[in-house]
Each structure stands twice: as structure tokens, then as C-alpha cells.
C-alpha positions in Angstrom: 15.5 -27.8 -23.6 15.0 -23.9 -23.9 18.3 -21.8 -22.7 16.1 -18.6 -21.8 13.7 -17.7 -19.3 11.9 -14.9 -18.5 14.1 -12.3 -16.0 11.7 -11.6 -12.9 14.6 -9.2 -11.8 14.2 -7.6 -15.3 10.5 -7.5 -15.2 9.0 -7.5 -12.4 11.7 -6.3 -9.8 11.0 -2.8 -9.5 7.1 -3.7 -8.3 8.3 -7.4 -6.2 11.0 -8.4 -4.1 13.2 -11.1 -5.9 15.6 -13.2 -4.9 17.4 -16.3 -5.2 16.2 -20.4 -4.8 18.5 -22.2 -2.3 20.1 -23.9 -4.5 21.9 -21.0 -5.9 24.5 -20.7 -3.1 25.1 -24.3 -3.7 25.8 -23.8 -7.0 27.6 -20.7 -6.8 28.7 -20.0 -3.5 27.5 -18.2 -0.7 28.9 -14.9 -1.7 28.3 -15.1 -5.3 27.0 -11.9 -7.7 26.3 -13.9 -10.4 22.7 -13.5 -12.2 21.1 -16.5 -13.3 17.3 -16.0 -14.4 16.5 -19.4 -13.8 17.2 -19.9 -10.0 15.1 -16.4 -9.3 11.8 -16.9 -6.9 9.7 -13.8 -6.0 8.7 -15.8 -2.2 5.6 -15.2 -0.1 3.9 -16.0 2.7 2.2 -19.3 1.1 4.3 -19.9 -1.8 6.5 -18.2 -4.3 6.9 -17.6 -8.4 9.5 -18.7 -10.3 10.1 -18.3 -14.0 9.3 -22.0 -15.9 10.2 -20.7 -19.7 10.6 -17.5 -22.3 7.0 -17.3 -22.4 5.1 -18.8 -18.8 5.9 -17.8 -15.4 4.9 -21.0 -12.6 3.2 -20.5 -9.0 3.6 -23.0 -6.5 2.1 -23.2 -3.2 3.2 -24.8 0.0 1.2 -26.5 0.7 -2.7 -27.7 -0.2 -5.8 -26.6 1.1 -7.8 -23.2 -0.1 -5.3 -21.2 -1.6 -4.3 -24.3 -3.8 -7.9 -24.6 -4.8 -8.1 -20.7 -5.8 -5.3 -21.3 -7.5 -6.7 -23.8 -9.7 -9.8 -22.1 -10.5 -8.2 -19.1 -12.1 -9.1 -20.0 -15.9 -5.7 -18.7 -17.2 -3.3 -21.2 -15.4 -2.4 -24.9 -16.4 -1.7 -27.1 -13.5 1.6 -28.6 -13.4 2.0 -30.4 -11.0 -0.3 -31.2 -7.9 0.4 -33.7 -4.7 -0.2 -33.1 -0.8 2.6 -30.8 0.3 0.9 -28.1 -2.4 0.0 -27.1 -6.4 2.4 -25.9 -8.8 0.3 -23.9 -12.2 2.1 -22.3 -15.1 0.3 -18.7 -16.3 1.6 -16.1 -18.5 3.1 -13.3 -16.6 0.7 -10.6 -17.7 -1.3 -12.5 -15.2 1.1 -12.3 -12.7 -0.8 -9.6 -10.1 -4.0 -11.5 -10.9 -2.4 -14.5 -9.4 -1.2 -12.8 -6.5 -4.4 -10.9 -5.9 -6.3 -14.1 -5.9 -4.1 -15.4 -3.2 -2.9 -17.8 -4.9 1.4 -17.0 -4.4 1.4 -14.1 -1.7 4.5 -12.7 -2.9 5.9 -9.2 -1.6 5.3 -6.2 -3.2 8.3 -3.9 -2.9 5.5 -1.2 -2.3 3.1 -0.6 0.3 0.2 0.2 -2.3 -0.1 -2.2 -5.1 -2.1 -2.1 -7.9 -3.7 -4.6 -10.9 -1.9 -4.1 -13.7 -3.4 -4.8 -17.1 -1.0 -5.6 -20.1 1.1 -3.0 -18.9 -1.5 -0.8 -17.8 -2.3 0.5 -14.6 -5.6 -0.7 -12.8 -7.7 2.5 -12.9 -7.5 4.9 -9.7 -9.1 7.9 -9.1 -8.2 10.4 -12.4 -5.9 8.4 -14.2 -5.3 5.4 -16.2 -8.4 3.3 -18.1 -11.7 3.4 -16.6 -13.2 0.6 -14.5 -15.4 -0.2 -17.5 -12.4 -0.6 -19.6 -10.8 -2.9 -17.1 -14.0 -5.3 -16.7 -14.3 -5.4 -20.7 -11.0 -6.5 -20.8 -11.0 -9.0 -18.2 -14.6 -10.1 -19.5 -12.8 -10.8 -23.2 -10.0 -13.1 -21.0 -13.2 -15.1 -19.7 -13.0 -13.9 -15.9 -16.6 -13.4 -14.2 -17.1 -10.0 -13.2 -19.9 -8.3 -10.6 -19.9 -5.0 -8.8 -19.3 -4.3 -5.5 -20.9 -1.9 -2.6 -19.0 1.4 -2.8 -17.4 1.7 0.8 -17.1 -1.7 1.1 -16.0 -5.6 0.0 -20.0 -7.0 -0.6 -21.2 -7.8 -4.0 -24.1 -4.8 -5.4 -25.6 -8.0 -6.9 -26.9 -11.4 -6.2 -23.5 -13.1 -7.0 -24.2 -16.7 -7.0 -25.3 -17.4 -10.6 -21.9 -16.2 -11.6 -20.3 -18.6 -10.1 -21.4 -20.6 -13.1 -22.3 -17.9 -16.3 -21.0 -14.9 -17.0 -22.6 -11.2 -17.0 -23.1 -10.2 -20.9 -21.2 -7.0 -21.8 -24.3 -5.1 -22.0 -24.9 -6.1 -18.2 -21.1 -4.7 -17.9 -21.5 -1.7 -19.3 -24.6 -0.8 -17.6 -22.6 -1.6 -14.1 -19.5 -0.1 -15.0 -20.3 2.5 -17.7 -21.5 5.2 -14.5 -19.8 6.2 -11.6 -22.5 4.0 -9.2 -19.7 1.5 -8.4 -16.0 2.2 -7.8 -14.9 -1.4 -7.3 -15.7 -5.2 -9.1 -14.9 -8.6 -7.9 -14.1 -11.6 -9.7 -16.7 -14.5 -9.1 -14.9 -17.7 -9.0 -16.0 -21.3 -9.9 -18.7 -23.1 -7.4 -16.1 -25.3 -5.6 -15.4 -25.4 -1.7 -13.8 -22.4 -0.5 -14.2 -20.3 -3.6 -16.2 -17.2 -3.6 -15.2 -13.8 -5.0 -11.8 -11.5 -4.7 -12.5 -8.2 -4.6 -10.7 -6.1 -6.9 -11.2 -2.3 -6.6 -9.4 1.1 -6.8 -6.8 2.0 -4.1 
């Protein structure tokens, strides 16, 4: 059994809100200071994150239905556990605002504007950080499907449909991305009921 988990506090608190499980004023007492990595949660609206190891973070829903499906459908996560009160999926925490832009946890944000971030790295915005071609190169490596999207807007530049089910070549990418036409891209998600595209774009 491991004795270490990842620290969402640690990690993650100064971007989420993170608190404790129930069970940790059971354990501890109601009034208790005590920090113990494993009983963390970062909660939302229709599930929360918990940490399940030293190396994967787990999302768990609340219940089934759509946002259970997108969950499932993101090609990083493993499924852990599924029933009819919700999912629970284990992804590396890199992945962690992927999962939460997706819909797939909800969690807070501790700030008003939040961003992608990539390894570490911001999501580009305007005049800083890597472009938008770096970011769909990366994501295209990880095996996500990438199209554009209309500038202004949250509709694909592209007939999306057939990348439900192939993936744009990096050449198709770079000819997207490699201009200024487009200042946003979307992730095209599997051909399954209620799963269409998440827009992902520049704040």
C-alpha cells in the first residue's frame, strides 16, 4: 500500500480551492489543523478530485449521465470505477485543467480567469507564453483531436465531424495554427451520445 500521495494543497492550491473529505472531522475532530494529503478533495459543482497515488490524481462525478460520458472519452484517463450514482477515472495531474475544462469534475478555480496549463506551461494568451500552434502540436503528440474554431466565437472553422473519429495530420495543424487566422481550437471528442467538441481558446 503506497504511504504518499500527491499534495493538491501543495500543487494545485494556489490555482483551486481545496479542502477536506468528510471524513476528516471524523477522524480528526471538528477543529483539527492537521494536514493529511490523502483526505484532500478540490469539490465542484458535479463532482470533485481527490489525489489516488504519488503519481495519478482520480475524478469522480456524482452522478451519471453526460458529464460521466465526457469523462470517459478523454483518452488520458483510466476508469476506475463506474455504477449509477456516477464514474470515478484516474489521470495524471498534468491533465488536471484538461479534465476540468472538459467538464468532467467542475472544480473551483480560486481565480476568476483560468487558464490551460500545459506541463507547467501557460495556455498561450495574447503576447506571452507558447503559441497556439505549439499548444495543438503538443496536445496532437498526447493523441487529442484538434480543429479550429471561428475567431469571435465557439463554432468549428471546419467540418468537424470526421474528427470525431481520425485525427488532423500535423501538416493540417500547422497550416491552421501556424498563422494568426484562428485564435482559438477545440478538442473533437469521440462519436458517442452527448459528445461533441470543448472549446479551448485564449482568454
Amino acid at each position: 500500500m503506497e504511504t504518499t500521495c500527491i499534495n493538491l494543497r501543495e500543487r494545485f492550491g494556489r490555482r483551486f480551492k481545496v479542502t477536506y473529505e468528510e471524513s476528516y472531522a471524523a477522524a480528526y475532530g471538528p477543529k483539527a489543523t492537521r494536514d493529511d494529503p490523502w483526505l484532500q478533495i478540490i469539490p465542484g459543482a458535479r463532482g470533485h478530485v481527490y489525489p489516488h497515488s504519488a503519481a495519478m490524481l482520480a475524478a469522480s462525478t456524482n452522478r451519471s449521465g453526460p458529464t460521466a460520458r465526457r469523462l470517459k472519452a478523454l483518452p488520458f484517463v483510466q476508469v476506475y470505477t463506474e455504477g449509477s450514482d456516477g464514474v470515478t477515472v484516474l489521470f495524471p495531474p498534468d491533465h488536471l485543467d484538461l479534465v476540468n475544462e472538459v467538464g468532467a469534475a467542475g472544480i473551483e478555480s480560486t481565480r476568476d480567469a483560468r487558464r490551460l496549463h500545459m506541463d507547467g506551461i501557460p495556455f498561450p494568451s495574447q503576447g506571452q507564453g507558447p503559441s497556439l500552434l505549439q499548444f495543438a502540436l503538443e496536445y496532437h503528440r498526447r493523441g487529442w483531436s484538434l480543429i479550429p474554431v471561428k475567431p469571435g466565437t465557439k463554432k468549428p472553422a471546419c467540418p468537424w465531424k470526421r474528427f470525431q473519429t481520425i485525427r488532423p495530420t500535423e501538416k493540417r495543424l500547422r497550416e491552421w495554427f501556424g498563422a494568426s487566422t484562428y485564435n482559438a481550437l477545440a478538442v473533437s471528442l469521440s462519436r458517442k451520445p452527448g459528445l461533441t467538441f470543448s472549446t479551448l481558446g485564449r482568454k
